[in-house]
C-alpha positions in Angstrom: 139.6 29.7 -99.0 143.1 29.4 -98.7 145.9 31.5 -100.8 149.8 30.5 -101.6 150.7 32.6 -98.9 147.8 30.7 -96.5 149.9 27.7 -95.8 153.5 25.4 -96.9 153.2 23.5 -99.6 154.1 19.6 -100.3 156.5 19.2 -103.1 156.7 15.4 -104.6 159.4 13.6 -105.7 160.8 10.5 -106.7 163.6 8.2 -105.7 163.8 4.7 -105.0 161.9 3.6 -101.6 165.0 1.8 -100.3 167.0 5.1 -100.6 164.1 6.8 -98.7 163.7 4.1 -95.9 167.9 4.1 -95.3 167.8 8.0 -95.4 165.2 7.5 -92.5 167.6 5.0 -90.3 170.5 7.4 -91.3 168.9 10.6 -90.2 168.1 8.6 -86.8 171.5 8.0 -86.0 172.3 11.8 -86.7 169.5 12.8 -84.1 167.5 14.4 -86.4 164.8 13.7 -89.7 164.5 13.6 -92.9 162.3 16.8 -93.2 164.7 18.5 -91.2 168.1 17.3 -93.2 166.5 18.3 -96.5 165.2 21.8 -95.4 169.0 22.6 -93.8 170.5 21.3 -97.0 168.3 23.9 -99.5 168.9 26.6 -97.1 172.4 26.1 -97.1 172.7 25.6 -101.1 170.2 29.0 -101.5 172.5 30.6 -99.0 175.9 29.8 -100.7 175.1 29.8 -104.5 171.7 32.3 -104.5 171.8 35.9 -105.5 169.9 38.6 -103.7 166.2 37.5 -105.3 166.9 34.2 -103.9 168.2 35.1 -100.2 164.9 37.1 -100.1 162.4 34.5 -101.1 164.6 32.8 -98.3 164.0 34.7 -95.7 160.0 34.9 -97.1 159.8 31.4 -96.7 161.4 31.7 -93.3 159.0 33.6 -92.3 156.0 31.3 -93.4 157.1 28.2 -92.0 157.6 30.6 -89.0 154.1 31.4 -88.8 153.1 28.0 -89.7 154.8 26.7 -86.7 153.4 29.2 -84.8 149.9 27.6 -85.3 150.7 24.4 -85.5 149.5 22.4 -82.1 146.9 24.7 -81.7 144.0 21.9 -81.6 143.2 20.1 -78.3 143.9 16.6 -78.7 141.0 14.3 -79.2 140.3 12.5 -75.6 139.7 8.5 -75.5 136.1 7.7 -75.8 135.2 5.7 -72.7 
């Protein structure tokens, strides 16, 4: 059984596809992705406008996506069946 702490969490939200799909093609030509442009931009916003209850839920959350990474890659990947 997993806990909030066990594991990151998917937020959903809406926008129009077409904004998603160019985001996509505009965070290619920056080298980079989408999940990686929209965690840098909350850190940045938490870091310039958040008071001291929000830089340390920061640096909890850097912690679990720390750990998560961590484990992530840990399986052995599935060979071809012959």
């Amino acid at each position: 059984m997993t806990t909030d702490s066990d594991h990151t969490h998917q937020q959903r939200f809406r926008l129009p596809l077409v904004w998603w799909n160019t985001y996509k093609r505009v965070t290619d030509r920056l080298g980079t992705n989408r999940t990686a442009r929209l965690l840098a931009l909350i850190r940045d916003d938490i870091e310039k406008h958040g008071d001291e209850q929000d830089l340390e839920a920061l640096a909890q959350g850097d912690a679990e996506l720390a750990e998560r990474r961590a484990r992530k890659g840990g399986r052995p990947r599935k060979q071809p069946e012959e």
